[in-house]
C-alpha positions in Angstrom: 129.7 107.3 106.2 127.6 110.3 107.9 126.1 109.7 111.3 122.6 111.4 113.0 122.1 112.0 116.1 118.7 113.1 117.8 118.3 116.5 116.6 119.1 115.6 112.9 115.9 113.3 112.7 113.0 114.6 110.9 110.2 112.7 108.5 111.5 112.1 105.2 115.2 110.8 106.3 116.4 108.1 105.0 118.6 106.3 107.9 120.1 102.7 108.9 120.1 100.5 111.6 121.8 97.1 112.4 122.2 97.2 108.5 118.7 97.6 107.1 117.9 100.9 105.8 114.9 102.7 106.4 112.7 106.0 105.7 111.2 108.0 108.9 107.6 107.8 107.8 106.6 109.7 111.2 108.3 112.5 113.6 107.3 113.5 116.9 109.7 115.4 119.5 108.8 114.8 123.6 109.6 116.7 126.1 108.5 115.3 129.0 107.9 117.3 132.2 110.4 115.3 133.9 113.5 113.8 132.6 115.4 115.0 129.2 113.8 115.2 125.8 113.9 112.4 123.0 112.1 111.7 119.7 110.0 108.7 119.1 110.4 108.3 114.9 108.1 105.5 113.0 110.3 103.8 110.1 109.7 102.2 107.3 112.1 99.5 106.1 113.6 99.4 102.2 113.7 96.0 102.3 110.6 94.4 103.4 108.2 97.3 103.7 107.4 96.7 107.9 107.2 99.7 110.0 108.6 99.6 113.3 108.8 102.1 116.2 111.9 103.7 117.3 112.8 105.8 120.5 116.1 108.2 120.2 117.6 109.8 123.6 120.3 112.2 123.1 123.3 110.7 122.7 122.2 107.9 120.5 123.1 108.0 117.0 122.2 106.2 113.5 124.0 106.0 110.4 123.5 107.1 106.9 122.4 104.2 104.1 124.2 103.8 100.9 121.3 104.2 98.9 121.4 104.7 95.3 119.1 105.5 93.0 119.4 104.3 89.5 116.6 105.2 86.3 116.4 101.9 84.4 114.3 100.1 81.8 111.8 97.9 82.5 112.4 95.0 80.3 110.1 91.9 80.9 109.1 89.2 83.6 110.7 85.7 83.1 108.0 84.2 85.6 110.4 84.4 88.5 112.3 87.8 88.0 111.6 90.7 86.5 114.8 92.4 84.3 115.8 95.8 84.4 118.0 97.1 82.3 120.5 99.9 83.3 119.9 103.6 80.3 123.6 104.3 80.6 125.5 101.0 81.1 123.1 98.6 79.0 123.6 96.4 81.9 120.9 94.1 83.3 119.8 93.6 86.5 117.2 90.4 87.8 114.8 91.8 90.9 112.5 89.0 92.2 108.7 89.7 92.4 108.6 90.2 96.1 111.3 92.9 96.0 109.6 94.5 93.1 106.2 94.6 95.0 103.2 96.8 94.8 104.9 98.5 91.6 104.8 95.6 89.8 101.2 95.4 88.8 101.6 99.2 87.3 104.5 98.2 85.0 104.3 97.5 80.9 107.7 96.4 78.6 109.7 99.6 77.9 108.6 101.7 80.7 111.2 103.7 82.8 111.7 103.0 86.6 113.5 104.1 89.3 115.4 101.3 90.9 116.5 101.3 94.5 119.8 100.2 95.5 121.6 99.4 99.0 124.8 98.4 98.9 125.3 97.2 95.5 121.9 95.1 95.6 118.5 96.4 94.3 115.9 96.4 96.8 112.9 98.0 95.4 111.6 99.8 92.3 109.4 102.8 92.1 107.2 103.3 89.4 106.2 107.0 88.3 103.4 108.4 90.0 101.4 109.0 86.8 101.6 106.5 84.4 99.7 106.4 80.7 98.0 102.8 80.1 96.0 101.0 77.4 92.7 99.4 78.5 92.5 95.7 77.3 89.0 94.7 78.8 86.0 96.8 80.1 82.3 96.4 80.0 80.2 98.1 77.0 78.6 101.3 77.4 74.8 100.4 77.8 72.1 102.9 77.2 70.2 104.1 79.7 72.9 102.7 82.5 71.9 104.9 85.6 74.3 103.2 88.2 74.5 105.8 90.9 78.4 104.6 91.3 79.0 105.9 87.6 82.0 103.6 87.3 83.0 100.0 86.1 85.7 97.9 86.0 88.6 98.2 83.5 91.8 95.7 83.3 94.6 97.4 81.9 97.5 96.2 79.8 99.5 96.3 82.4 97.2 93.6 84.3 96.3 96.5 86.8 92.2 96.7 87.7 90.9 100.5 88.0 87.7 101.9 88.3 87.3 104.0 85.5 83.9 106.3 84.1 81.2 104.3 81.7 82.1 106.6 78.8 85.6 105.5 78.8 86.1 102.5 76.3 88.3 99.3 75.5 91.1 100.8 74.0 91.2 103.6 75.4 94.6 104.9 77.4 94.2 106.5 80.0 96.5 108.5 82.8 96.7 106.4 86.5 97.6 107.6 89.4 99.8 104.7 90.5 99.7 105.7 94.5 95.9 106.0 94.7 95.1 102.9 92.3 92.4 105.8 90.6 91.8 107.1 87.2 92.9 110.5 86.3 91.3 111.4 82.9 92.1 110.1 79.7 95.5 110.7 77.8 95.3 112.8 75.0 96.6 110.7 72.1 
């Protein structure tokens, strides 16, 4: 397994300590008048999201995660787990609803993922960044609305809540941007 020292940190790298693997989120090198150099890192754990503050001195070293990165299906939610099913192998694989997280309320039947694995076991899923989704419920168009916001409500099929425009419709689909929670424009179907 590879090993960093020091000078190999930088934002970005994905690294593990005491058996938890996380992603430096934030990077600063200090050189202080006195004394020798080090680099204070913020990570971001893989496993439960917490970010934690880490000093390096020369000399110390971390290791590098087995991390692997599979594309897989998303099949459906049995109410505790939510199934994935492996493109290649046809094999499937149960995540629970608190590994899946944040990505979970973006995600319809069918749709490719990216899950996350560490050592054999999946710890997270990442959705796509732009993702095309069917509204199920918004509020009529009314004539003469002059709201100064310009924007209502819309649930999507994928149980999701975005502010869309008031000349979007039910029915619609439209493009998300899955890291901003926002409306893009409407897909062209």
């Amino acid at each position: 397994m590879a090993s960093y020292s020091m000078g190999d940190l930088k934002k970005g790298l994905k690294i593990e300590i005491e058996g938890v693997p996380y992603k430096i989120v934030e990077y600063q090198h200090v050189k202080p008048g006195k004394g020798p150099a080090f680099v204070r890192i913020k990570i971001k754990s893989f496993v439960n999201g917490k970010v934690l503050e880490k000093t390096f001195h020369a000399g110390d070293k971390c290791e590098a995660p087995n991390l692997v990165e599979k594309q897989m299906q998303y099949l459906y939610d049995d109410g505790e787990f939510c199934q994935f099913m492996d493109t290649e192998s046809y094999e499937q694989v149960a995540i629970s609803e608190e590994d899946v997280g944040e990505s979970k309320k973006w995600m319809i039947d069918g749709m490719g993922v990216s899950v996350l694995f560490h050592n054999g076991k999946a710890i997270g899923v990442e959705v796509p960044q732009v993702v095309e989704l069917k509204i199920v419920e918004t509020q009529p168009n009314f004539k003469g609305d002059t709201q100064s916001s310009n924007k209502k409500p819309a649930t999507l099929e994928s149980g999701a809540v975005v502010q869309i425009p008031f000349h979007v419709l039910e029915g619609e689909v439209i493009r998300v941007d899955t890291v901003r929670g926002e409306y893009i424009e409407r897909a062209n179907k």
